[in-house]
Rosetta silent file (secondary structure, phi, psi, omega in degrees, C-alpha in Angstrom):
SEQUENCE: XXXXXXXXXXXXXXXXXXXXXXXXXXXXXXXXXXXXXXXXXXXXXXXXXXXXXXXXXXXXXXXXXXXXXXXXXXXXXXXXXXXXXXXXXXXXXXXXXXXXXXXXXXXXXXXXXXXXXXXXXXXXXXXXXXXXXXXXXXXXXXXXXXXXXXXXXXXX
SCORE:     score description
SCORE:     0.000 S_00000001
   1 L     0.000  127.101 -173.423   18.801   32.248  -18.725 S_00000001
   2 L   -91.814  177.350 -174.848   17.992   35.857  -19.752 S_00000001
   3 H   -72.256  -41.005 -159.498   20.767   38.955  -19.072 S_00000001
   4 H   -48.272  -62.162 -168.944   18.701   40.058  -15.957 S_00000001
   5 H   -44.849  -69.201 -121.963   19.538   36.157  -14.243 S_00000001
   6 H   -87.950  -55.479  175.679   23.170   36.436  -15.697 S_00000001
   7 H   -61.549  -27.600  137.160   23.807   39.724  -13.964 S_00000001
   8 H   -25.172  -73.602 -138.405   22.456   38.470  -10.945 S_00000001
   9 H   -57.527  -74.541 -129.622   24.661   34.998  -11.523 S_00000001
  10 H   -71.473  -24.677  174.666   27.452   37.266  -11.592 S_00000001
  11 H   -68.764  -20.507 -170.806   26.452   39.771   -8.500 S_00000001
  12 H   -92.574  -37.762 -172.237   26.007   36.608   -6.210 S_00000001
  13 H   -81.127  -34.029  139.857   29.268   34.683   -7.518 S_00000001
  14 H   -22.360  -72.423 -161.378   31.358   38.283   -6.919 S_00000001
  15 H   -43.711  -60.322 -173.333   29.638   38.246   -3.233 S_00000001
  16 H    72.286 -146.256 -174.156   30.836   34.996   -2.997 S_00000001
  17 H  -104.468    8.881 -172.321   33.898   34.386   -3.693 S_00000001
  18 H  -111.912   -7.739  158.868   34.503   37.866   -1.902 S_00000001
  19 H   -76.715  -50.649  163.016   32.894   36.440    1.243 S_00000001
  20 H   -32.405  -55.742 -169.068   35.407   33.467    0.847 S_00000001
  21 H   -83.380  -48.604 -177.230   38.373   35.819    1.030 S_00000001
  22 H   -45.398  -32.563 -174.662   36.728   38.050    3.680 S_00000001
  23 L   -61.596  -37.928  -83.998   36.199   35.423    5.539 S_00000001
  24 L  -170.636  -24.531 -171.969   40.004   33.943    5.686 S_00000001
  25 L   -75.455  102.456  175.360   41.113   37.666    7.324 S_00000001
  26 L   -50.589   88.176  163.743   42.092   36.936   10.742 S_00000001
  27 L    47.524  -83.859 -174.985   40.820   39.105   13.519 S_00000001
  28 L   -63.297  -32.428  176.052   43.538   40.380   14.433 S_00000001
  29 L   -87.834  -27.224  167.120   44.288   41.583   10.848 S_00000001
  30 L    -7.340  -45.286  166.242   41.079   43.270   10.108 S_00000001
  31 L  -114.837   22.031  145.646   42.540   46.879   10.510 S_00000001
  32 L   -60.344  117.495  179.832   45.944   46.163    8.694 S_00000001
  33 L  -112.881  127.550  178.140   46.830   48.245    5.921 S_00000001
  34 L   -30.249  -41.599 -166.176   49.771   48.010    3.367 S_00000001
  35 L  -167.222  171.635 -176.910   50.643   52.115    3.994 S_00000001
  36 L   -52.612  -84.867 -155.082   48.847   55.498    5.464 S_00000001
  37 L   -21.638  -49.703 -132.827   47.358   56.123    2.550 S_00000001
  38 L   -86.072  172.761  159.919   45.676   52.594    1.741 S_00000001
  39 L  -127.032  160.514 -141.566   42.315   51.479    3.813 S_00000001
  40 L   -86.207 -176.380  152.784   42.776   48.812    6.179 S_00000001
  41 H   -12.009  -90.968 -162.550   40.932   45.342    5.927 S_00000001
  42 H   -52.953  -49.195 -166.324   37.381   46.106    7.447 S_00000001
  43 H   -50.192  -64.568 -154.656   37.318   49.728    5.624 S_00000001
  44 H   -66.647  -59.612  172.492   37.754   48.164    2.060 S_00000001
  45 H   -47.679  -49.502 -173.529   35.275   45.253    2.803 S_00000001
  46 H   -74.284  -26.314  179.214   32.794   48.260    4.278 S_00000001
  47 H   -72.514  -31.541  170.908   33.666   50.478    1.046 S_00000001
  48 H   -78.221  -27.939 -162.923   32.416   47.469   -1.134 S_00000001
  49 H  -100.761  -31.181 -161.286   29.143   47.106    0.709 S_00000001
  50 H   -61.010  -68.925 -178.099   28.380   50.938    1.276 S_00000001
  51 H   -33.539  -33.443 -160.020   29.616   51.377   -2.365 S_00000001
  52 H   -94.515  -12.191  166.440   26.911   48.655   -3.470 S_00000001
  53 H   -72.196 -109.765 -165.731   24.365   50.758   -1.576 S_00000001
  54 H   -16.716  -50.023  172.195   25.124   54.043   -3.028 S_00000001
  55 H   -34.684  -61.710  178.287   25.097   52.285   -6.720 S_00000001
  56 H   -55.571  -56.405  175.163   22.045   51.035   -6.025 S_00000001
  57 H   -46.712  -54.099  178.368   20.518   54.473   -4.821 S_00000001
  58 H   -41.107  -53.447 -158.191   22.145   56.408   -8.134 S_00000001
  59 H   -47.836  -49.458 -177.747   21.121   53.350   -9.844 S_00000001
  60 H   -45.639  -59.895 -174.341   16.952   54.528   -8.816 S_00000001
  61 H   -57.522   -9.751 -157.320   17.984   57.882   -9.237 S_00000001
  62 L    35.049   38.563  172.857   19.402   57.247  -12.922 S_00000001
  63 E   172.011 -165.384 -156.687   22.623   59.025  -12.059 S_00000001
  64 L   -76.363  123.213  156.155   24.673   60.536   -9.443 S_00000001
  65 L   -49.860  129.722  137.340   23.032   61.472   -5.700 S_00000001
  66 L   -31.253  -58.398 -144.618   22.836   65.167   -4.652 S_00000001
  67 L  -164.167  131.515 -175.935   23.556   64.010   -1.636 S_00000001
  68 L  -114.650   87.070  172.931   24.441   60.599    0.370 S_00000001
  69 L   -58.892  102.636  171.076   23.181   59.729    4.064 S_00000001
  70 L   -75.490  126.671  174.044   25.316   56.570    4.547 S_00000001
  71 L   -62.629   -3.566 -166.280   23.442   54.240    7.052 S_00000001
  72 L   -78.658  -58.321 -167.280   27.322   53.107    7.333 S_00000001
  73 L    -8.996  -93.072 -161.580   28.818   56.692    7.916 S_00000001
  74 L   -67.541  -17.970  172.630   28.511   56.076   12.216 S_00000001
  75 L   -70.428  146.164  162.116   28.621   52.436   12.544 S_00000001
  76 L   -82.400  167.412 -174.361   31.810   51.006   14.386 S_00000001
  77 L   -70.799  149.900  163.703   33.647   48.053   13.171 S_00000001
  78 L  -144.004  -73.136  144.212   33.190   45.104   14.687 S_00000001
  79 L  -155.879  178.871  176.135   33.977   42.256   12.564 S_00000001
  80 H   -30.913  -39.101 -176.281   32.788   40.789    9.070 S_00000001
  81 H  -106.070   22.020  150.900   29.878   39.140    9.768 S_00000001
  82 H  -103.375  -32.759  177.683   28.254   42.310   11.623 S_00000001
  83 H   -82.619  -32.357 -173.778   28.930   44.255    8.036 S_00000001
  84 H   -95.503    3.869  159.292   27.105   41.695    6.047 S_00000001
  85 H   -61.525  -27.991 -172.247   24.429   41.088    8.612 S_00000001
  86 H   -51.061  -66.132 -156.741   24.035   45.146    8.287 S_00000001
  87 L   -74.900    5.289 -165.037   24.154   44.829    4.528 S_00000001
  88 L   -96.351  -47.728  169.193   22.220   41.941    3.539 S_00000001
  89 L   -36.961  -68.093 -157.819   18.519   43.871    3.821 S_00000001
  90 H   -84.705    8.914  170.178   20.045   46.538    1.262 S_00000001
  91 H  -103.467   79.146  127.511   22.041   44.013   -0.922 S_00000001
  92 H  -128.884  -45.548  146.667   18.177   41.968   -1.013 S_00000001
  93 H   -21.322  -80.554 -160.025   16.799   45.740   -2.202 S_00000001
  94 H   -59.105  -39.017 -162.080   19.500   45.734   -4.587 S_00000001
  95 H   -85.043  -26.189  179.747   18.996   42.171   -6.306 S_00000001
  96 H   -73.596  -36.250  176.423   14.880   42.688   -6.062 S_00000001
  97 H   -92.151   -1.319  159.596   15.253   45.765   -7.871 S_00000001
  98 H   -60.933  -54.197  170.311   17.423   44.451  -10.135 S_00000001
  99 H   -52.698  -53.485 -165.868   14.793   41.566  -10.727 S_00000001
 100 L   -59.100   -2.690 -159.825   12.323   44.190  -11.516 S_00000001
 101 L   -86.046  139.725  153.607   14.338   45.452  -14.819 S_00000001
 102 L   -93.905  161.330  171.385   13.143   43.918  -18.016 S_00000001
 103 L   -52.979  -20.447  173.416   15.840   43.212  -20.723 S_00000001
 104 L   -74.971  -34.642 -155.836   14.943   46.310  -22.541 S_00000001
 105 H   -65.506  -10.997 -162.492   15.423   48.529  -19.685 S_00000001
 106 H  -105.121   11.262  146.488   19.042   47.543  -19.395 S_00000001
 107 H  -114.094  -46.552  173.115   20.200   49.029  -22.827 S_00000001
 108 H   -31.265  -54.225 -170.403   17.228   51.982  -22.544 S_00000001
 109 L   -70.561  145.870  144.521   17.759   53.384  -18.760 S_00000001
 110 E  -122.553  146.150 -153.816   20.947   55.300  -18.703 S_00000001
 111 E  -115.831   89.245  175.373   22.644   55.990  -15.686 S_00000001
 112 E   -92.476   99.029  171.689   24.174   59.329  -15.756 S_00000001
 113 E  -107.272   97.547 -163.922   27.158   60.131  -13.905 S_00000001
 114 L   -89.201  -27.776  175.849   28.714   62.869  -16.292 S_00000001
 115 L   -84.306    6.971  178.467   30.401   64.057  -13.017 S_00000001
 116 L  -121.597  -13.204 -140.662   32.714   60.933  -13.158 S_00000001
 117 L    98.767   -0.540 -151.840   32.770   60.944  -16.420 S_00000001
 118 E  -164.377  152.911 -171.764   30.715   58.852  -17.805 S_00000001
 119 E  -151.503  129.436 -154.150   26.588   57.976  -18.807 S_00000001
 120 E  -121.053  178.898   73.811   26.433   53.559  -19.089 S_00000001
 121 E    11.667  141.068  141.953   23.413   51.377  -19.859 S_00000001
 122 L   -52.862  -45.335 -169.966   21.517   50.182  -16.797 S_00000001
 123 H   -80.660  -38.509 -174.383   23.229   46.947  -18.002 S_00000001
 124 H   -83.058  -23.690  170.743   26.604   48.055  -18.477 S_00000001
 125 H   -75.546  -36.640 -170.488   26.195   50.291  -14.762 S_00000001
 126 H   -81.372  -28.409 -169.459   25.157   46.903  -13.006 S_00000001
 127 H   -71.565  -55.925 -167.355   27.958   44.952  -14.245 S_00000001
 128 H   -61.610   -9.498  155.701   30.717   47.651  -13.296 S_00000001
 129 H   -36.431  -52.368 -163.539   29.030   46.935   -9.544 S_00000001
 130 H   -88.085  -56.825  171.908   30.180   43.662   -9.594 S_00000001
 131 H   -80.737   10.624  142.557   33.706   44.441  -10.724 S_00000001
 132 H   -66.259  -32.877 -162.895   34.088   47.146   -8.503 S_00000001
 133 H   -98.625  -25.151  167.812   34.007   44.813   -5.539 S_00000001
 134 H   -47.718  -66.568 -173.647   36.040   42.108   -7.786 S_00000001
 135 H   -52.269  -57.294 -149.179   38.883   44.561   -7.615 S_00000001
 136 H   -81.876  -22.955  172.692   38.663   45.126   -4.094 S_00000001
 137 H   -46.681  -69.925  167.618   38.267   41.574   -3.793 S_00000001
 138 H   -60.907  -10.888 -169.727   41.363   41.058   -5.332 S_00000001
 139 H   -84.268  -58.074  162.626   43.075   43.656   -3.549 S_00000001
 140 H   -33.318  -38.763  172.588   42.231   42.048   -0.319 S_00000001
 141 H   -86.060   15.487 -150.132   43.890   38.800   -1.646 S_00000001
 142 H  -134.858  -58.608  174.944   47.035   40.791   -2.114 S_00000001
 143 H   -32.574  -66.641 -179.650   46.534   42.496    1.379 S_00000001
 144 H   -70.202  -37.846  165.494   46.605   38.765    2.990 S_00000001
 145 H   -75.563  -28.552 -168.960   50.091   37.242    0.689 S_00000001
 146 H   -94.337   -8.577  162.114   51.541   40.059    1.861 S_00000001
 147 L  -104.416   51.918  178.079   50.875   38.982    6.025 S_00000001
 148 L     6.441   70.745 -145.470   51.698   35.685    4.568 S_00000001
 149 L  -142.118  126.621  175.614   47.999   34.545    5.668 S_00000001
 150 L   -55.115  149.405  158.916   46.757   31.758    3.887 S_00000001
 151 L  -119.977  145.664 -154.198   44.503   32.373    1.118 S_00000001
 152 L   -73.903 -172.423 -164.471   41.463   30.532    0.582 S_00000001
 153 L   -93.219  131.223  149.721   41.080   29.167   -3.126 S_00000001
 154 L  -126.897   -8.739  179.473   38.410   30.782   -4.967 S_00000001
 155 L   -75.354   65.371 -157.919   38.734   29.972   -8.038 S_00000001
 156 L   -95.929    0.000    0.000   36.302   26.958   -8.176 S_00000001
């Protein structure tokens, strides 16, 4: 298995086990949030797949967007499996163009966001993808012990 497969591995086993938890969110809880501030169920689930859109776009762009048209921006909520039917054409984009990277390109491309702070590796930019939505993942499991809402296992 070469690094291209293994980040792939790891973008699919992310989705998941983050499908797993998404999944396990009760209806009714979908726009519960801990506090004002926080975003509720659906937002945070829509913030991971938007987010993996935008990544992907920088990612082409080898840095940071001028400017972001979300196809998200205007949709309403409806429930989970209406955001990943939305998202699964541009998370199949994202994993095809992923496929196209050879192993050099992923220490060679650099991905400059200088405006965040930061300029990665194509390899080291795809990975923080995957652990952005791990965190959120996790957040989500936190979200759900705290409506004492079962949580499924993921840790298989």
């Amino acid at each position: 298995m070469n690094s291209i497969d293994l980040i792939i591995l790891n973008l699919e086993e992310v989705r998941r086990r983050s499908i797993k938890v998404w999944m396990a969110i009760p209806f009714e809880n979908l726009n519960w949030k801990p506090d004002d501030d926080a975003l509720s169920c659906i937002q945070m689930i829509r913030h991971v797949l938007e987010s993996e859109h935008y990544y992907h776009l920088a990612i082409n762009n080898n840095g940071d967007l001028p400017s972001f048209d979300s196809p998200y921006e205007k949709r309403p909520y409806k429930s989970i499996q209406d955001e990943l039917d939305f998202a699964k054409t541009y998370r199949q984009e994202f994993i095809q163009t992923i496929r196209s990277y050879s192993e050099e390109d992923l220490v060679t491309i650099k991905i400059d966001r200088s405006d965040k702070g930061y300029i990665r590796d194509l390899g080291d930019m795809l990975l923080r993808v995957a652990y952005h939505e791990s965190v959120h993942t996790g957040q989500l499991l936190d979200y759900l012990r705290t409506k004492n809402v079962p949580r499924p296992v993921i840790w298989d």
